[in-house]
N, C-alpha and C positions, 0 to 999 in steps of 0.2 A: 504494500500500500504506500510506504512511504517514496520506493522509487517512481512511480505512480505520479503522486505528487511533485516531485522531481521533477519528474521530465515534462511537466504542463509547465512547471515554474519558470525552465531553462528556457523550453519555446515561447510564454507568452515574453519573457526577457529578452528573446532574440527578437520578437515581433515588435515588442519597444522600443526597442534600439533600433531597429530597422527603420521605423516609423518617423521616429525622431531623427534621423540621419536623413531622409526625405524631406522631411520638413525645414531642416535648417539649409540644407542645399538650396532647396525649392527658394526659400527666402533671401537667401546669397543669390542668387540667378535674379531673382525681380531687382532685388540692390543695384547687382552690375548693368540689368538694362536699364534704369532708371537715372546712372550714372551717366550711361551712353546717349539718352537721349539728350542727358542737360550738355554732355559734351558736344553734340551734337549742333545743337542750337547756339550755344557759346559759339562757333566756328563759325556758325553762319551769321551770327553779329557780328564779328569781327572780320570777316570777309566784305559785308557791306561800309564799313567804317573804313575800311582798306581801302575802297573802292573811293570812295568820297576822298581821302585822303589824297590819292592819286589822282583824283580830277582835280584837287587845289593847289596841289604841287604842279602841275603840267599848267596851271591858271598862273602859277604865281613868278614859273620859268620864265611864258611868256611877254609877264609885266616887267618882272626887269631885263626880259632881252630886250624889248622895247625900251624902256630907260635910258641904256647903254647905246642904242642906237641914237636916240634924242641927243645924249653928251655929248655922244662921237660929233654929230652936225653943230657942237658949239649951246644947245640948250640950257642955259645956267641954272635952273631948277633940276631939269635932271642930270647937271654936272653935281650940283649939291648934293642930291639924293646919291648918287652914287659912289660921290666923298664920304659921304655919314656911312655908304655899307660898309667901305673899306677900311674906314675908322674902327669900324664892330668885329672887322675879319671877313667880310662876307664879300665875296669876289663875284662878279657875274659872269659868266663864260658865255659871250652872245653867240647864237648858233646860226 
């Protein structure tokens, strides 16, 4: 009788274990997709920001390639303006 007992006690113990080792996986897996999707969207805000970024950069090349061409013809506001960048360290490479 006792072994009996036994051997329900060890199965229902392996059927807990078991259960339990499903459950906490099962619950790590939701974690990781859930990680995935914020990483996911993270990515895609920052690809749009990128994107803006890169259209004010390419805005802002052209204002002072413009600039540098106004000095070059002698303009003395944008001879000033582009004293004051040089002054900062800021070079413009007119293309």
């Amino acid at each position: 009788m006792v072994n009996r007992i036994g051997e329900r006690g060890a199965a229902i113990c392996a059927i807990l274990t078991a259960l339990t080792l499903t459950l906490v996986l099962g619950s790590n897996l939701r974690d990781i997709w859930a990680a995935q999707d914020g990483l996911g969207k993270s990515i895609a805000q920052q690809e749009a920001a990128l994107k803006a970024n890169q259209t004010v950069e390419t805005q802002l090349e052209k204002l002072a390639a413009g600039t540098q061409k106004l000095a070059d013809q002698g303009n003395p506001n944008a001879q000033r303006i582009v004293g004051l960048l040089k002054q900062n360290g800021i070079t413009i490479n007119a293309k």
